[in-house]
N, C-alpha and C positions, 0 to 999 in steps of 0.2 A: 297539395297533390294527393295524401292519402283519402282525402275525402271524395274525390274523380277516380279511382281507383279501388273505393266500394261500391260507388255507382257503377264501375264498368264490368265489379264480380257480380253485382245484382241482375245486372241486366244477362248477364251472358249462363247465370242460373235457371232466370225466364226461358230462353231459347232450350237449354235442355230441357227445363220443364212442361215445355209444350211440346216434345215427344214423346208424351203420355207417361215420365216415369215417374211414380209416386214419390220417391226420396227427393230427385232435385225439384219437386213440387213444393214439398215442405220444408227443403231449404231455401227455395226461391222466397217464399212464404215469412220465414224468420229472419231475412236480411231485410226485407224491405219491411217489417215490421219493426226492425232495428231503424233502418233508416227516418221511419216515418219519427220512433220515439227522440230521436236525435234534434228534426226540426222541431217539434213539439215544445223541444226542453231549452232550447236555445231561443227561444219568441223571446222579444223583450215586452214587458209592459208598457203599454203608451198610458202615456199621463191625460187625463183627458179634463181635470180640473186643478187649480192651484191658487193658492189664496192665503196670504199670510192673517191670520185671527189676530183683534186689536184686543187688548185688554177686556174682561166684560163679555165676550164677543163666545159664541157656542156654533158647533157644527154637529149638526146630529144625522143621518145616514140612514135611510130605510132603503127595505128592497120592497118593491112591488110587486108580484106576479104578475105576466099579462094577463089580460081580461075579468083580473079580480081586484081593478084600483078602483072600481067606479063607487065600493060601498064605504071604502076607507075616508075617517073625517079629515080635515082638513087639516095641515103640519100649521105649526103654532107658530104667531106671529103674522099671518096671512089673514 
């Protein structure tokens, strides 16, 4: 319930803040800047690989930039 009840002061910030007055503008501004950091922080990580390593066995991790993999050699083993 507290959390429908930020949303309902945010929103009811907005309507005063579209009668032109500079303060509930930029309290409008810092609730829902709260709000947004709120979802933000609550994401969970999706696991998007998983793999248990046998003995012997190596995982090694690059990042690629886009449009700058095409000069990079080739990952080892391949």
């Amino acid at each position: 319930m507290p959390r429908r009840m930020g949303a309902r002061a945010a929103d009811a910030l907005w309507r005063r803040a579209r009668s032109g007055s500079g303060v509930w503008l930029a309290a409008a501004i810092v609730a829902s800047g709260l709000r947004l950091l709120r979802r933000i922080a609550k994401r969970e990580r999706e696991v998007v690989f998983q793999s248990e390593l046998a003995a012997g066995e190596q995982l090694v991790i690059r990042l690629v930039q886009r449009g700058e993999g095409d000069d990079l050699p080739p990952a080892e083993g391949t």
